[in-house]
C-alpha positions, 0 to 999 in steps of 0.5 A: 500500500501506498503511503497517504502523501508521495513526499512521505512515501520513501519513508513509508517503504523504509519503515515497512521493511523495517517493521517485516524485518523486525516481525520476520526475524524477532517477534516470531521467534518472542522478541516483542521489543520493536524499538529497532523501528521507532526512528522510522515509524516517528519521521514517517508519522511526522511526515504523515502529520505534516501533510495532513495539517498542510491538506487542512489548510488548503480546504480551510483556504479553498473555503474561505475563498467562497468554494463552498456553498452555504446553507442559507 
């Protein structure tokens, strides 16, 4: 699956080899620490968040703009 934003997108496919690669080879095996990915979950959730703020405000603008109808 695709991440939510292209900018994020390499993020995304590093932290899920990550994440497989922690699942494949130590939390089948009952190693259930999975710190070894936390730096990347956190810059792709950071990246994630950023893009969903910046989409608000695009809609937040669009609608101040006088796009969106009212219900008078």
């Amino acid at each position: 699956m695709n991440s939510i934003s292209p900018e994020c997108q390499e993020l995304k496919v590093q932290y899920d080899a990550c994440f497989n690669r922690w699942f494949k080879e130590k939390f089948l095996k009952g190693q259930t620490d999975d710190a070894s990915c936390a730096d990347l979950f956190a810059s792709y959730q950071s990246c994630v968040k950023v893009v969903s703020y910046v989409f608000q405000l695009q809609i937040r603008m669009f609608k101040n703009n006088g796009h969106s109808k009212s219900s008078d």
